[in-house]
ZABAKOL-576027 format. One record per residue (C-alpha): residue number from 1; z, y, x; residue in three letters. Coordinates in steps of 0.02 Angstrom, whole numbers. Each point is the difference from the previous one (the first is absolute). Last residue first. Example, Ala and Ser with C-alpha at 12.3 -4.5 7.8 and 13.67 -1.06 7.14 Angstrom:
<atoms>
(atom 2; (357; -53; 684); 'SER')
(atom 1; (33; -172; -69); 'ALA')
</atoms>
This chain:
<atoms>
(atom 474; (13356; 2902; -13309); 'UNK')
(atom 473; (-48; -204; -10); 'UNK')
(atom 472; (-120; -60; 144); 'UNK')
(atom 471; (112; -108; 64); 'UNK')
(atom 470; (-124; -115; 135); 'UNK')
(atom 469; (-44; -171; -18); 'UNK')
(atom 468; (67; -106; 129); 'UNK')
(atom 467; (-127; -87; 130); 'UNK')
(atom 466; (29; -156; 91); 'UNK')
(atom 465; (-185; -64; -1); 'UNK')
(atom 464; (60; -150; -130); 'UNK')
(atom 463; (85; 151; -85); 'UNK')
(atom 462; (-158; 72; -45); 'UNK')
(atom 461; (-81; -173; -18); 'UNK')
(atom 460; (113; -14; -168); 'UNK')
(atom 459; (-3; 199; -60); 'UNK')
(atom 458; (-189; 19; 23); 'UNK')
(atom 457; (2; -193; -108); 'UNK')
(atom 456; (112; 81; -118); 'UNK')
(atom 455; (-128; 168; -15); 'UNK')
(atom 454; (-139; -110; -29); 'UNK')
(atom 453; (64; -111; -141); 'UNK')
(atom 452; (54; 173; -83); 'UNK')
(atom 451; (-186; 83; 38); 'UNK')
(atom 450; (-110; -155; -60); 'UNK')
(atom 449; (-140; -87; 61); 'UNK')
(atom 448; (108; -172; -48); 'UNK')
(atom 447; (88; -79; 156); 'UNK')
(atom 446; (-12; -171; 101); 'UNK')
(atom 445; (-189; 1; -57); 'UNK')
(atom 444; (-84; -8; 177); 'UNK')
(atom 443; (-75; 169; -31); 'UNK')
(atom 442; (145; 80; -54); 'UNK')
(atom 441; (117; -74; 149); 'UNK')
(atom 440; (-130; 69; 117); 'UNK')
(atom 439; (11; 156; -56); 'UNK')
(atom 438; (154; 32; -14); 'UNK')
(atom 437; (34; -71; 193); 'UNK')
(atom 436; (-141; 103; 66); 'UNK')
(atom 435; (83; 143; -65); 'UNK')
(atom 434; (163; -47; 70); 'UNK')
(atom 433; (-78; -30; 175); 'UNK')
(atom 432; (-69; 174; -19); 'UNK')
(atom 431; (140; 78; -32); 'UNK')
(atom 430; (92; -79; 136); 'UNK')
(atom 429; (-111; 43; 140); 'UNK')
(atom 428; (23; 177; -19); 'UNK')
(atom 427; (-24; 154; -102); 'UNK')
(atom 426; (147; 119; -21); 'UNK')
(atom 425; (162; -112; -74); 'UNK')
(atom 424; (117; 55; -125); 'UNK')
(atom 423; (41; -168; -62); 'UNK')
(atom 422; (-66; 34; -191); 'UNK')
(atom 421; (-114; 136; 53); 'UNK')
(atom 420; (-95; -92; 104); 'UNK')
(atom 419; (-54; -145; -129); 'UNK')
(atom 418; (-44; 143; -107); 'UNK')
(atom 417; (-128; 91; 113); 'UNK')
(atom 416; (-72; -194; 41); 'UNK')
(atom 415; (-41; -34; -178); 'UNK')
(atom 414; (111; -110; -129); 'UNK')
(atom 413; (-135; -74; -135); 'UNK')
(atom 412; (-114; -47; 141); 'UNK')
(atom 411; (-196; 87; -34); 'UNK')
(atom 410; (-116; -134; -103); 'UNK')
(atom 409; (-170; 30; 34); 'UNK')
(atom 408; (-41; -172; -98); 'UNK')
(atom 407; (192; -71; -22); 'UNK')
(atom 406; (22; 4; -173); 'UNK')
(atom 405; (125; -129; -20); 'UNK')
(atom 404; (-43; -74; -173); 'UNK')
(atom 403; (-169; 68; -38); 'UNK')
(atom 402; (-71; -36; 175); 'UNK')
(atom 401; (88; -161; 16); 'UNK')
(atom 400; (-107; -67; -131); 'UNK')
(atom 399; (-148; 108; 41); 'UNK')
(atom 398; (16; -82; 179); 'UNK')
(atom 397; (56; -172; -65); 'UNK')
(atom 396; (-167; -7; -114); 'UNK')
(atom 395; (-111; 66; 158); 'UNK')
(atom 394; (68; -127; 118); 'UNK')
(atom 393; (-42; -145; -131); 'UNK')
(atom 392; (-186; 53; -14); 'UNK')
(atom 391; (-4; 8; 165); 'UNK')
(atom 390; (39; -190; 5); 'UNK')
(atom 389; (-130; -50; -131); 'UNK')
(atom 388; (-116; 128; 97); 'UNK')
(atom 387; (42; -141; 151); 'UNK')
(atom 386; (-3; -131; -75); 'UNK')
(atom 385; (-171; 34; -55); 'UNK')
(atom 384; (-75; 39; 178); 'UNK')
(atom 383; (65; -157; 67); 'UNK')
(atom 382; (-68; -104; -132); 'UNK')
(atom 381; (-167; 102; 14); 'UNK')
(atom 380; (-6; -48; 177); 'UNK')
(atom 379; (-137; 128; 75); 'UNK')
(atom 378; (133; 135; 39); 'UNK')
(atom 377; (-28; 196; -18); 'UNK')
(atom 376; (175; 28; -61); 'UNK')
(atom 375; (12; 186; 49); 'UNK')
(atom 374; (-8; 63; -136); 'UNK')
(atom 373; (121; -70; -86); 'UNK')
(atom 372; (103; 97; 128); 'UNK')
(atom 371; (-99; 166; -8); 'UNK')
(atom 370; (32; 15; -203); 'UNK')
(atom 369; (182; -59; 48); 'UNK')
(atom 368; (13; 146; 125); 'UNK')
(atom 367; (-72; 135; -134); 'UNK')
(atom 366; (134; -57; -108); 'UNK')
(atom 365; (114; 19; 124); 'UNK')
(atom 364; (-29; 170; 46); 'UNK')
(atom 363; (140; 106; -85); 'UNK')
(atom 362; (114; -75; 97); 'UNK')
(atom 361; (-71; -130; 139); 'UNK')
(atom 360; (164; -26; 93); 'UNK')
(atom 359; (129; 17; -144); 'UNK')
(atom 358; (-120; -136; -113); 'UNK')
(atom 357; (-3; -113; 142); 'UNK')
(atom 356; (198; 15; 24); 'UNK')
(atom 355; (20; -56; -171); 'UNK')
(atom 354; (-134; -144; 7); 'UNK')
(atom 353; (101; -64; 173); 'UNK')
(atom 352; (158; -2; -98); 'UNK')
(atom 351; (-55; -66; -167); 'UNK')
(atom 350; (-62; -151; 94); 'UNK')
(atom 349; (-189; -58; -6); 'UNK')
(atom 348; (15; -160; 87); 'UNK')
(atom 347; (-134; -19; 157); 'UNK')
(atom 346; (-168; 15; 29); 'UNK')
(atom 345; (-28; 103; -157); 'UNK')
(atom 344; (146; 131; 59); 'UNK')
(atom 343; (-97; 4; 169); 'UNK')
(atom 342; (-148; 38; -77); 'UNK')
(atom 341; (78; 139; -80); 'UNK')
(atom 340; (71; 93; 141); 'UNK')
(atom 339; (-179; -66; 116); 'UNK')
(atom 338; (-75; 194; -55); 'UNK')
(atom 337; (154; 110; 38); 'UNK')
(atom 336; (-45; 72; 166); 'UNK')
(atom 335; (-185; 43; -67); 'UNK')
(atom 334; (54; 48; -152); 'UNK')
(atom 333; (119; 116; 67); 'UNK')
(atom 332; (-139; 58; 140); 'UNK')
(atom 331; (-103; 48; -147); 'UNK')
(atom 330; (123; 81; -82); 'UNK')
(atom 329; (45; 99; 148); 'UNK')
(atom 328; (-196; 53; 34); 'UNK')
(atom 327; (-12; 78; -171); 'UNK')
(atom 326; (156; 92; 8); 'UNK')
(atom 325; (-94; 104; 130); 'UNK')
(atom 324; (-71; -28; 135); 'UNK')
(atom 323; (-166; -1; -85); 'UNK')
(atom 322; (-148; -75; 85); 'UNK')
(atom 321; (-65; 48; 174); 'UNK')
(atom 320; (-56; -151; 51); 'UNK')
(atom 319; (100; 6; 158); 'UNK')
(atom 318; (143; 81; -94); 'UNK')
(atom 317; (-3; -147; -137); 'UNK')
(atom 316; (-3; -128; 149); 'UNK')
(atom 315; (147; 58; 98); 'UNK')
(atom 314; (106; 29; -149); 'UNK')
(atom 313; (-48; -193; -71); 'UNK')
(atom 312; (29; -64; 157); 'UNK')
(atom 311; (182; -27; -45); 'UNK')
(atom 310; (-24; -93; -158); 'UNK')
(atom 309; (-105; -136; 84); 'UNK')
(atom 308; (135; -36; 125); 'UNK')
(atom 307; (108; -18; -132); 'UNK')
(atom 306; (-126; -110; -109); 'UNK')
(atom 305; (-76; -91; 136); 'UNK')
(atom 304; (191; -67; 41); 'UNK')
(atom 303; (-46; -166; 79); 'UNK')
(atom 302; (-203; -32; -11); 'UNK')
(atom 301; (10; -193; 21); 'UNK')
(atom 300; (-151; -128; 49); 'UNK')
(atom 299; (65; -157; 22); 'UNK')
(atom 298; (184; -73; -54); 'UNK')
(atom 297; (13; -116; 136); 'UNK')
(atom 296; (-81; 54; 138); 'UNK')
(atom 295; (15; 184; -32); 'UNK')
(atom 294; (-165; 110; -25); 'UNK')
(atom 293; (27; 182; 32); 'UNK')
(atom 292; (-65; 133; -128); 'UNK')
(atom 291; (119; 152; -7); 'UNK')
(atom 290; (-126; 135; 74); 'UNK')
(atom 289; (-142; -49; -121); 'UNK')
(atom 288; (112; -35; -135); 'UNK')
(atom 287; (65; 179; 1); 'UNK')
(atom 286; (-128; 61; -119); 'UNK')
(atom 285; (49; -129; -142); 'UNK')
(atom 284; (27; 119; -135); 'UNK')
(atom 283; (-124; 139; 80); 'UNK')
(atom 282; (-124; -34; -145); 'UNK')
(atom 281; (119; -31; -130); 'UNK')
(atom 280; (90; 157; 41); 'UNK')
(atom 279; (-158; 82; -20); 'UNK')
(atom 278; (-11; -61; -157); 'UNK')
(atom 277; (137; 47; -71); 'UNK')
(atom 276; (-29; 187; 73); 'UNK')
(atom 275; (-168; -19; -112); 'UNK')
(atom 274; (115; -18; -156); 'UNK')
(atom 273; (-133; -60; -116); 'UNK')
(atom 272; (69; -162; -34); 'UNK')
(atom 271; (-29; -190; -67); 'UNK')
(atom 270; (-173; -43; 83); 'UNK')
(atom 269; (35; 131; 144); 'UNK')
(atom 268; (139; -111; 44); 'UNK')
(atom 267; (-110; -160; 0); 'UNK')
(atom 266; (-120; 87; 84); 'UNK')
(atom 265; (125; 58; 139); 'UNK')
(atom 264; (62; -163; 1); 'UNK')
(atom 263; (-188; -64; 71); 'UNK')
(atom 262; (-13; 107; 121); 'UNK')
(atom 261; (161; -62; 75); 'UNK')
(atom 260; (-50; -182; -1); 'UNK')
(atom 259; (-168; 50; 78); 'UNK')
(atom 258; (92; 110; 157); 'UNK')
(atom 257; (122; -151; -1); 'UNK')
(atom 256; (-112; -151; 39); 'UNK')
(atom 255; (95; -115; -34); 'UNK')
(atom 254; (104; -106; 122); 'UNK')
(atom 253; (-73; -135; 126); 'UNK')
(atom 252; (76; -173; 56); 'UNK')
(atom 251; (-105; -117; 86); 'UNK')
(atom 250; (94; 0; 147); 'UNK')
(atom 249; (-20; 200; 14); 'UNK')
(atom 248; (-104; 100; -102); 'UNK')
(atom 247; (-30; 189; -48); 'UNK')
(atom 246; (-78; 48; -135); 'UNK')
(atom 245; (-79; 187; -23); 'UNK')
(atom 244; (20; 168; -41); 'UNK')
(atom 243; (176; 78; 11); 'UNK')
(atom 242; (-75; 116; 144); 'UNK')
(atom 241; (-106; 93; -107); 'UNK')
(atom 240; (131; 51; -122); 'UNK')
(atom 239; (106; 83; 172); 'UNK')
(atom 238; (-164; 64; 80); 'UNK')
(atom 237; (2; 124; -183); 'UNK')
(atom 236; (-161; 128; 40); 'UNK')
(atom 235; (-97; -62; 154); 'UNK')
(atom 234; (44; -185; -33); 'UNK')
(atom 233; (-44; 25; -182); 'UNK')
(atom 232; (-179; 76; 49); 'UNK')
(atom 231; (-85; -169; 68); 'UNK')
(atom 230; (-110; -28; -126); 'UNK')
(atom 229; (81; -161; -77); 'UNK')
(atom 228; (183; 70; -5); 'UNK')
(atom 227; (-47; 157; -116); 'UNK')
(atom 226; (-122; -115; -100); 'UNK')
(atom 225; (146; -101; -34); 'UNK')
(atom 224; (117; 160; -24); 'UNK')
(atom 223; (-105; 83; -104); 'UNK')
(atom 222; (-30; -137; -113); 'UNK')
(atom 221; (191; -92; 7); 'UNK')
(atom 220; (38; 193; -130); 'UNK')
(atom 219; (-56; -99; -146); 'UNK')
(atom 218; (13; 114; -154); 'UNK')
(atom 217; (-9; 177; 109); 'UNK')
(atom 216; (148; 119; 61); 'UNK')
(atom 215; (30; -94; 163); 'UNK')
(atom 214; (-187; 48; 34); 'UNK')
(atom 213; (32; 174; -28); 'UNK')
(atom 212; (151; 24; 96); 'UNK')
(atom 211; (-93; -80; 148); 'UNK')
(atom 210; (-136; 132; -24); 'UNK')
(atom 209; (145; 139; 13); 'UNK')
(atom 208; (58; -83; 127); 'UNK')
(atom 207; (-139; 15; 117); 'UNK')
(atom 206; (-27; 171; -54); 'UNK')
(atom 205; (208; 19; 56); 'UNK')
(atom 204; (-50; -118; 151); 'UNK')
(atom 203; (-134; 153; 77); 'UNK')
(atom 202; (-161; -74; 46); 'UNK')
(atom 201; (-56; 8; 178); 'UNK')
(atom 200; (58; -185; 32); 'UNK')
(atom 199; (-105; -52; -154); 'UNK')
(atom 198; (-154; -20; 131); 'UNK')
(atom 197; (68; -168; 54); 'UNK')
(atom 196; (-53; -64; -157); 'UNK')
(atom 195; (-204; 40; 48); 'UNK')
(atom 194; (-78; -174; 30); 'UNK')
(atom 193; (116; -98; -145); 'UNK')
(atom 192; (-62; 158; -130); 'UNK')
(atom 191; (-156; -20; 58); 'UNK')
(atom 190; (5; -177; -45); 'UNK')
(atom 189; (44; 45; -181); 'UNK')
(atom 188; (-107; 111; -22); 'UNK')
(atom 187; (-168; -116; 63); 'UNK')
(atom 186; (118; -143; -122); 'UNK')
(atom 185; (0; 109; -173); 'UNK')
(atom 184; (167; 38; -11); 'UNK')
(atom 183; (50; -90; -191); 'UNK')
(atom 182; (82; 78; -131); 'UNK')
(atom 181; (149; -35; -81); 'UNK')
(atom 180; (29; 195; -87); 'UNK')
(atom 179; (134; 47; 78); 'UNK')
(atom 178; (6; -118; 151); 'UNK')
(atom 177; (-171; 37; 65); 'UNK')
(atom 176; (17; 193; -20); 'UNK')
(atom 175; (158; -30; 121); 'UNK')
(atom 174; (-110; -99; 115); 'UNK')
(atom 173; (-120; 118; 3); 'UNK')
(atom 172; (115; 152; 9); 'UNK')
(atom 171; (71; -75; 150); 'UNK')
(atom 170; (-145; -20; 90); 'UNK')
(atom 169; (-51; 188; -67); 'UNK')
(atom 168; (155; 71; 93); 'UNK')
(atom 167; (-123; -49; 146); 'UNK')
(atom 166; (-91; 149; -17); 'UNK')
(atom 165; (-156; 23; 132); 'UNK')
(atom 164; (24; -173; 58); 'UNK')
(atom 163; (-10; -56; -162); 'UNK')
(atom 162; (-131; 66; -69); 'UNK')
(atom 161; (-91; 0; 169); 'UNK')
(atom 160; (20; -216; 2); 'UNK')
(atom 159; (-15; 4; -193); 'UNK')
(atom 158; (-192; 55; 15); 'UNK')
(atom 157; (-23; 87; -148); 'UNK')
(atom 156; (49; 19; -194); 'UNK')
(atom 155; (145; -116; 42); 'UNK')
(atom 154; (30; -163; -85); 'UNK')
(atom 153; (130; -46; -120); 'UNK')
(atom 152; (-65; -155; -138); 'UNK')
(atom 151; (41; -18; -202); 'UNK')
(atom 150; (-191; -52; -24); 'UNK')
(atom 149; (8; 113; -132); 'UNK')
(atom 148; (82; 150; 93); 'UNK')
(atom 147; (-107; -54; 133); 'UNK')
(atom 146; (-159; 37; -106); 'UNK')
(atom 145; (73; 163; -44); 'UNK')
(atom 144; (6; 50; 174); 'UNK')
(atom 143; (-165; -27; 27); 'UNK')
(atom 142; (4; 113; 137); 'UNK')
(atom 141; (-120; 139; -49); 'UNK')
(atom 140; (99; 25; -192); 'UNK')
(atom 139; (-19; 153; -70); 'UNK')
(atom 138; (45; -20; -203); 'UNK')
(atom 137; (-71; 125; -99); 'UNK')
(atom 136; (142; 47; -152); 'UNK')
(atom 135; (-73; 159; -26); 'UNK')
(atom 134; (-160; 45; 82); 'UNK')
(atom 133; (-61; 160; -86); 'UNK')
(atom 132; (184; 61; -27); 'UNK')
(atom 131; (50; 5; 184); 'UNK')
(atom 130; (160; -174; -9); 'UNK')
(atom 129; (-99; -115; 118); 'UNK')
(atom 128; (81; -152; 52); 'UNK')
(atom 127; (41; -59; 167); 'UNK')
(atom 126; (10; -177; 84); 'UNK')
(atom 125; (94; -20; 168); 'UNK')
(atom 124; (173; -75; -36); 'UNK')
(atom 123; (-101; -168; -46); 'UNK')
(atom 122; (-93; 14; 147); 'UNK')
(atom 121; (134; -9; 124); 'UNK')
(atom 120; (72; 139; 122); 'UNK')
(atom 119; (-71; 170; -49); 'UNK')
(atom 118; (-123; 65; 140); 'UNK')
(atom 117; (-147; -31; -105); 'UNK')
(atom 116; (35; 80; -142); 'UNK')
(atom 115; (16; 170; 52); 'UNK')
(atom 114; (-150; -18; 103); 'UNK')
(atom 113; (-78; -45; -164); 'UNK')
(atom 112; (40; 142; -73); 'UNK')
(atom 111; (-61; 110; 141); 'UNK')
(atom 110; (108; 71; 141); 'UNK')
(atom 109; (97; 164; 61); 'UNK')
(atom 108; (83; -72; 166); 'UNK')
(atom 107; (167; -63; 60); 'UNK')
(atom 106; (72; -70; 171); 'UNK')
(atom 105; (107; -150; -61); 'UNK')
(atom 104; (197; -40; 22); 'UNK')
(atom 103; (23; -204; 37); 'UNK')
(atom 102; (5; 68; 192); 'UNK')
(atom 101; (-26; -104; 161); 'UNK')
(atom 100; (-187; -32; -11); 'UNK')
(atom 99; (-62; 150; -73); 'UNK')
(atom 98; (-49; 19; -163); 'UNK')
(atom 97; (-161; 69; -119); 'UNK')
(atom 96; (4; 67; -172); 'UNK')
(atom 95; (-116; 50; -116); 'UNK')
(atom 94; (32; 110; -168); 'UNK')
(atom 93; (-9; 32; -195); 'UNK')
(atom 92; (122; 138; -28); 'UNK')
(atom 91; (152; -40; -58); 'UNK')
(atom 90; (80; 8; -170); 'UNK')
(atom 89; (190; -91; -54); 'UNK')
(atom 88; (29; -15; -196); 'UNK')
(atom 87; (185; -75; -37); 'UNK')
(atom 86; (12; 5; -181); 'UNK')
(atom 85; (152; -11; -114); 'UNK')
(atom 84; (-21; 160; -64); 'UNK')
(atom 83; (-126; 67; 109); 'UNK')
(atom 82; (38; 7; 179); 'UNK')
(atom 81; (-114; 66; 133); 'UNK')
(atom 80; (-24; -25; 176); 'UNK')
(atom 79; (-106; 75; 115); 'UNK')
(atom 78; (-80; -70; 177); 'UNK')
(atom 77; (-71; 72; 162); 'UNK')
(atom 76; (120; -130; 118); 'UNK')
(atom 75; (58; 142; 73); 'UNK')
(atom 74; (-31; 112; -157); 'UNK')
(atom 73; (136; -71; -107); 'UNK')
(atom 72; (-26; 88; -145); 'UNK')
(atom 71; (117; -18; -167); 'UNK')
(atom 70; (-108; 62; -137); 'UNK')
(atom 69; (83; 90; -138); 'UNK')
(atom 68; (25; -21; -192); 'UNK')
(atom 67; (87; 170; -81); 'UNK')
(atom 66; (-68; -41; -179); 'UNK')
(atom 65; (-169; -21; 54); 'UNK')
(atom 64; (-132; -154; 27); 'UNK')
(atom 63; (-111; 114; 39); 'UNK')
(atom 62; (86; 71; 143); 'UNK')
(atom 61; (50; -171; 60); 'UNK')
(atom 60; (-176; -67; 8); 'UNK')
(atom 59; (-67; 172; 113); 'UNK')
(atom 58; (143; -39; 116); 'UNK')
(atom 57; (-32; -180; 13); 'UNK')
(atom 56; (-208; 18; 18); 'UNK')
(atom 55; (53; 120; 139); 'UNK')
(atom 54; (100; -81; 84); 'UNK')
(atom 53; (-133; -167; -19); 'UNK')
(atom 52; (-121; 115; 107); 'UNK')
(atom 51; (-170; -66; 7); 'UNK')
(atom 50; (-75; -156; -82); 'UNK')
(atom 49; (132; -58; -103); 'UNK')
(atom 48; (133; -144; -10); 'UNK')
(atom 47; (126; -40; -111); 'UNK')
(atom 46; (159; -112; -16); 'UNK')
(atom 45; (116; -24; -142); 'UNK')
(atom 44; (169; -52; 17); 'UNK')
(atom 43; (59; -78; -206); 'UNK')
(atom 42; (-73; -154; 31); 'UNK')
(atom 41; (-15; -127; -144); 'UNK')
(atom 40; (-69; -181; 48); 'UNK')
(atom 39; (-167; -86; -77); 'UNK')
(atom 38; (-40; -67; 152); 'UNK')
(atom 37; (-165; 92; -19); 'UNK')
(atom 36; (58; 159; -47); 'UNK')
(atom 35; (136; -30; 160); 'UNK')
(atom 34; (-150; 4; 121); 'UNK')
(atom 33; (-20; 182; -48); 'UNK')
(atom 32; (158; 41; 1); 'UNK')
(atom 31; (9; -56; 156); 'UNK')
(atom 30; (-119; 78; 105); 'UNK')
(atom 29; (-118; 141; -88); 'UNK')
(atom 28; (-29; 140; -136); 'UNK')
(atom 27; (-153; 100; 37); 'UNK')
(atom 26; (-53; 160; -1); 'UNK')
(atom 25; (-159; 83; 51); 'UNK')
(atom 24; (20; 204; 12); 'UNK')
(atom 23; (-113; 96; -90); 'UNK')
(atom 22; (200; 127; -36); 'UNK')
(atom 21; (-40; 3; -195); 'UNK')
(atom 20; (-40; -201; 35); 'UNK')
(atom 19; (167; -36; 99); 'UNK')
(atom 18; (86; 91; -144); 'UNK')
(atom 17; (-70; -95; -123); 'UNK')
(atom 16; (27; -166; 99); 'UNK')
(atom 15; (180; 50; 10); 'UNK')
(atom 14; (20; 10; -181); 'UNK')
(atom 13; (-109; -141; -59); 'UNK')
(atom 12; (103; -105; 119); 'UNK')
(atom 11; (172; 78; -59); 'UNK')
(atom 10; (-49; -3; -177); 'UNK')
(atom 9; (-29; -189; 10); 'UNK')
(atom 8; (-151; -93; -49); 'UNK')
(atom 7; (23; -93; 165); 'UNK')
(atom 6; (-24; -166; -55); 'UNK')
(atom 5; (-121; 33; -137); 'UNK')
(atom 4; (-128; 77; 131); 'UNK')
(atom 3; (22; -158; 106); 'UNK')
(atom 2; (-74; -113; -151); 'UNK')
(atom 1; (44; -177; 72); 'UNK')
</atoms>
């Protein structure tokens, strides 16, 4: 691969003149550089130079004109600057050494490769030359390229002070793994295993945003088997953690639910991008842990997971620090809706029960069904095809019923404001229980989703509740 051709950009031939007028080395590094060889477009751009990268910024966006600035952040002693759709960020090349009980490093002035090696893996730690009389020279002291071929994640150094001196990188290992299906080579690996108690000093929104990541990839199970294997899932999600495993008793065992689980999140991811969807596929069955008992007769049973599930949602989302927000009610509303359709499978799929389904979920059925199907993981290929035969019937009565009763997000044709003006009551029992009683009747079928069927039902349980409709004539 001709390097020179890959950059033959006017930003790189830009900068590099500018380093060159200024006898400054420059070089662009880290991911975009690994990207050329993945063949993936990055529009963030990262360089480094011998000496002040402020002042390699400033100088850039001066002769790049037209009112372009550098945006300094001299606490960390780096510049941004944007260019069209570019993102360039310049640093000085530097060393860095840690303390024990801080991810934050004590910086130095360095060499290139000093730069290079206190980046993570070797693949992120490859630079490539963009001074005009070495254009397009690839520095590579870790072999990084190598891995890249050999698809492997291995730290430039020892892993053990890698990741003791920044255990983010853990999770960026495992993330990196994910992405692109790598494998840890096993000496990073194990150090990973030795030093996962060390993520206790990293903050759960970097956490998350790592997490985030690896929902966001083609086959999310990665990160969380690895995850599980070294030892960092009890540290950052104890509630997954705990679902591993099979417990027996008389011969009897269930499945292994942390497995089971992983695998629904890939068969989500297979058929969405909606990363919320499949994080409600991942805490689906979150509950079982605390709902598993075994009963004598019927064996292992995990009574109400679902609502139990749904209210740890909060608890966990605030832990992890992940939105708490929309995002985390949807979530729980899959997660407390989940057995709805199953049930209807299991048992005759009535008008009444796929009506009051399609109130429940709203907007988010569809996303439901996609988790429900999903969630038939089951060896038995008979069972498994009755039962997308059977969801296949529950969707054709819900777009069925859906275009004659519309009753997705449906609000009650008579609302609570009206029902109180009629008898001249304030709020109070009553109106509610006449609410409930409209609604109910709609979603059972008894009457059609319509304002004159409503208003004679509010008239009918009205004077069931002894109340007289008030003369509000001048």
């Amino acid at each position: 691969m001709n390097l020179a051709d890959k950059i033959d950009l006017p930003v790189f031939h830009n900068v590099g003149t500018v380093a060159d007028s200024m006898s400054r080395p420059c070089y662009v590094v880290g991911g975009y550089v690994r990207d050329i060889f993945l063949h993936r477009h990055s529009k963030d751009i990262d360089f480094v130079t011998v000496g002040s990268g402020i002042e390699v910024a400033e100088a850039v966006a001066a002769a790049f004109g037209g009112g372009c600035q550098a945006h300094v952040f001299r606490n960390f002693g780096t510049a941004q600057v944007k260019r069209h759709d570019l993102e360039l960020e310049f640093v000085g090349a530097r060393r860095e050494s840690y303390s024990h009980d801080s991810r934050k490093p004590v910086v130095e002035d360095g060499t290139l490769d000093d730069d290079l090696s206190r980046r993570d893996f070797t693949i992120n730690a490859m630079a490539i030359c963009v001074n005009a009389d070495e254009f397009g020279e690839l520095i590579d002291p870790f072999d990084g390229l190598a891995d890249l071929d050999d698809q492997l994640i291995r730290t430039p150094l020892d892993p053990d002070v890698t990741f003791s001196d920044d255990p983010l990188r853990m999770m960026r290992a495992i993330r990196f793994a994910t992405q692109l299906g790598f494998s840890i080579v096993p000496e990073t690996f194990d150090a990973i295993t030795r030093n996962a108690s060390r993520i206790e000093i990293i903050s759960r929104e970097r956490i998350a945003d790592e997490l985030m990541k690896i929902m966001a990839s083609p086959m999310p199970s990665i990160g969380w088997e690895l995850l599980s294997a070294c030892g960092l899932l009890k540290y950052i999600l104890p509630e997954l953690d705990a679902m591993r495993g099979v417990e027996t008793v008389n011969g009897r065992g269930h499945k292994d639910n942390f497995h089971h689980t992983l695998q629904v999140v890939d068969n989500v991811a297979r058929k969405s991008k909606n990363v919320w969807l499949r994080w409600g596929a991942l805490f689906h069955d979150i509950a079982k842990p605390v709902t598993k008992r075994w009963d004598a007769k019927l064996g292992w049973t995990f009574h109400n997971h679902n609502f139990i599930g749904a209210k740890m949602i909060p608890r966990i989302f605030r832990d992890m620090r992940l939105p708490m927000n929309e995002k985390m009610k949807y979530v729980q509303k899959l997660v407390e809706l989940h057995m709805r359709p199953i049930a209807l499978v299991e048992e005759t799929v009535t008008d009444s029960a796929v009506r009051r389904l399609l109130f429940d979920a709203g907007e988010d059925i569809d996303d439901l069904m996609t988790l429900c199907e999903a969630d038939i993981t089951s060896k038995n290929e008979a069972k498994v095809k009755r039962y997308i035969e059977n969801f296949k019937l529950v969707r054709h009565k819900m777009t069925e019923l859906e275009e004659r009763d519309r009753i997705r997000c449906f609000q009650p044709p008579v609302s609570g404001e009206e029902i109180m003006a009629t008898f001249g009551l304030g709020p109070c029992r009553e109106v509610g229980e006449i609410k409930e009683a409209i609604k109910n009747a709609i979603l059972d079928g008894m009457i059609p989703n319509e304002r004159d069927a409503a208003l004679s039902l509010m008239m009918m349980v009205g004077g069931k509740l002894g109340l007289t409709p008030v003369d509000t004539r001048p």
